[in-house]
Each structure stands twice: as structure tokens, then as C-alpha cells.
Steps between C-alpha positions, in 0.01 A plus 500: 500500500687167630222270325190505305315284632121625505336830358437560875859520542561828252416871522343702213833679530680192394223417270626839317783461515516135352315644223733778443777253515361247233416791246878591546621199420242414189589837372885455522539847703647236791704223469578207762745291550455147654805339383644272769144441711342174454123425580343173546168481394326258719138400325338221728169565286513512101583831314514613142515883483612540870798290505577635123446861600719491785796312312505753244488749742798423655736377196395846328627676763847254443453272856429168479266230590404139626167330534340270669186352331269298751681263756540188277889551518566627800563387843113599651481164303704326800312758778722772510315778704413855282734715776759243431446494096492892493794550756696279298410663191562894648879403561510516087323729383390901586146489455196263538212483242255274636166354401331277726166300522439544888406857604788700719737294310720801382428714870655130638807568267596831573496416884730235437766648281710820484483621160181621359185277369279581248145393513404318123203376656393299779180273486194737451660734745684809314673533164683898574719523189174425300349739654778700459530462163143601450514772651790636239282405171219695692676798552642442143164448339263780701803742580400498868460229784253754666060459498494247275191282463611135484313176430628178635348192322512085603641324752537784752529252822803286356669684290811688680587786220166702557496466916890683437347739208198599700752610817718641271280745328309571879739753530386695208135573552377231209145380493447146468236240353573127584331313232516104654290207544373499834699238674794638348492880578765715680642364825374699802845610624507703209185640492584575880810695352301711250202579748788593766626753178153644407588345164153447340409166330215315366455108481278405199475152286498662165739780431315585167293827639785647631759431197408876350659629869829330500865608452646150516369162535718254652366154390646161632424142421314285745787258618402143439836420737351653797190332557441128691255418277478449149144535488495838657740617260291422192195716658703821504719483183374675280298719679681844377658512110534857419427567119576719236135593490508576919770741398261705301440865656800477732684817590770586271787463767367118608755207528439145562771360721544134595805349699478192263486222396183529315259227469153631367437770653563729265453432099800540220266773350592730791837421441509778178319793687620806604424419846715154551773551702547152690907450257619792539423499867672143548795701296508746805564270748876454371533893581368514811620124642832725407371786708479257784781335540705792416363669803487200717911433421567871532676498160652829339301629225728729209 
């Protein structure tokens, strides 16, 4: 791995062994040093756990860090091209973490620099250490990443963490149920994908029938950001909150992941069930953001 750029990008053999890798280095049998390696986080598009996640990352594993927090300040202000902005910026640092409105922003990056990029998410395109990092509380949660039944609920068209998850888990036989408002189900492309995998999935508008069934189910918040118009927005808010009461009758090993934030989607009373695991999954991403760039920079683990 030079980059991480898409979920396209990575093997299931480097999905393992990322895994492997973060459970190492939550569990203390590794440790990593970073000291002397700077990374500039580069976040064209606002981030809370992202940008946080990823700067703890690194400073836990003793490098250090500089960010870059929309344009406002910089010299894009006075037309500075991106190559030029992230060429400058590569002669400092060792390592790129990018997030990006425009789609094939971070692909753009790591053709135009010589140190590795790391994808934090560009437009509605592909978010891989979410997905990434999902993949680690799965396997932590169910024990296995293999024949799992999973249930993807909201905005399935915009939202870039499940069109990562969904390729990610393609390589381990799941079964999927897109739950989605019509105009805002799966993109093609990756229903393409899955039908090219035999993976077996099933759009539906209410994900209530089939909540008995599931393993995990990955919720995510309709994104008021992404759409032109207002109006359209307020249609589809609120069209999925998951309950304490829609938990009833679950399976004993189901989680409810989101990538977060949360809006509405799902209620506080979930928050105190056995099967709410949306915190401690947002506490994963430190391990295996650290999992990442520790194999991306090729450092020594003792």
C-alpha cells in the first residue's frame, strides 16, 4: 500500500491485516513509533471526529501534526492551483490526510505528490478509513467479518461511508438489505460491484421486517449539506429513526453502527442498550487511523 485512497484500492489481505495491526496496537502487544514524521491534515470540507481521530492518531503514536481547516487562510484564497497547494505542502511534511468536497479529490493528490495520501473523504465518493474502521468494531463485536447479514439504513445515494462499507465487506460473503428512500438508494456502481461478486442484497423502504435477521445495522443521517434544495431535504428527514422499541427481538449479537454525527436518526433511548455501539466504534478509529499510517510510512513496530 502507497495510498488509501478508495476501498477499491485494498485487498481482503490488507483488509486483515489492517485489522490485525489495529488490535495490536489497542492491545499494547505492538508499539509504534512516529516521532520525527509530521502530517498535514488538509480538510477542505468540515470535520469533527475525522480530523480529531486522525490527530490523535498520530500524536499517540509521538509524530506530530498541522491542519488546515477550510481555505479562508490560505493562498487558494488568491487562486493558488490544488497541485500547487499540495506540492508545496508535501516538501514539509511525510504524509497527506485529505478531505475534499469534489469527488477524486484525494486520487488527484496522490498523483501529484510523492509521499503517501490518505483518503478522509472526498465529496459523496469514498470514505476507506471509515470503512475501515468499521470493519474492526465488526469483527470486534460478531468475532468474524464472514456471512454476516447487514442492514444499511438512510441516505444510501450520498452518503460515502456505506458505498466504502458495502465494498469492504463484498469480500466476505455478507448479505445485505438497503433500507433508503427511493431517490436516495445505493448508487448503481455499487450495486454493479456486488452483482459482479454474487453478493446478495435486497432494496426495501422499511427495514422493520427484516430487523429480527440482522447482525449489524449501519444507520446514517440524511445529509441536509448535500442536497440543492432545501425543500427536498425536509421530505426525506426523518424518514428512518431507529427506536428502542424497533430493537425489540433483535439477535443477541446485533450492533447499531453509525459513522456520526447523529442528527435524529436514532433516539437517546438506544443510546443505553446492549446493542449501541456507534462511541465505541468512533473510539476505534484512533487504532486503526494508527494501523494506517503505520503501514503506509513503513514504520518499525517493537
Amino acid at each position: 500500500m502507497k495510498n488509501l485512497i478508495s476501498m477499491r484500492d485494498i485487498s481482503k489481505e490488507d483488509i486483515l491485516k489492517l485489522i490485525d495491526s489495529a488490535n495490536k496496537i489497542e492491545t499494547g502487544k505492538v508499539k509504534v513509533d512516529m516521532s520525527g514524521k509530521l502530517a498535514a491534515l488538509l480538510f477542505f470540507e468540515p470535520s469533527t471526529r475525522t480530523h480529531f481521530s486522525f490527530e490523535t492518531a498520530v500524536k499517540k503514536l509521538g509524530g506530530n501534526t498541522f491542519s488546515m481547516s477550510g481555505t479562508s487562510s490560505t493562498s487558494v484564497k488568491k487562486g493558488e492551483t490544488l497541485a500547487d497547494t499540495l506540492m508545496t505542502i508535501s516538501m514539509y511534511v511525510d504524509i497527506i490526510i485529505i478531505r475534499h468536497i469534489i469527488e477524486g479529490a484525494a486520487r488527484f493528490a496522490s498523483e501529484t505528490v510523492n509521499i503517501p495520501v490518505i483518503n478522509a473523504g472526498d465529496g459523496t465518493n469514498q470514505h476507506p478509513t471509515q470503512a475501515m474502521l468499521d470493519l474492526y468494531s465488526i469483527q470486534k463485536t460478531q468475532g468474524s467479518l464472514n456471512n454476516l447479514t447487514v442492514g444499511m439504513v438512510g441516505d444510501l445515494r450520498l452518503g460515502r461511508t456505506v458505498h466504502s462499507l458495502a465494498q469492504a465487506l463484498s469480500d466476505f460473503n455478507p448479505t445485505f438489505y438497503f433500507a433508503s428512500p427511493r431517490h436516495l438508494q445505493m448508487p448503481a456502481y455499487i450495486k454493479d460491484d456486488l452483482k459482479a461478486k454474487n453478493i446478495k442484497f435486497t432494496e426495501l423502504e422499511d427495514i422493520k421486517d427484516v430487523m429480527h435477521t440482522l447482525d449489524i445495522m449501519y444507520v446514517t443521517r440524511i445529509q441536509k449539506e448535500r442536497f440543492a434544495v432545501l425543500e427536498d431535504y425536509e421530505k426525506v428527514k426523518d424518514s428512518y429513526i431507529i427506536t428502542k422499541k424497533l430493537l425489540e427481538g433483535v439477535k443477541k449479537n446485533f450492533k447499531v453502527l453509525h459513522p456520526l454525527p447523529r442528527v435524529n436518526e436514532i433516539t437517546k433511548d438506544v443510546d443505553d442498550t446492549e446493542y449501541a455501539y456507534y462511541f465505541q466504534q468512533a473510539r476505534n478509529g484512533v487504532f486503526m487511523r494508527q494501523a494506517i499510517i503505520t503501514e503506509l510510512l513503513n514504520l518499525e513496530k517493537h
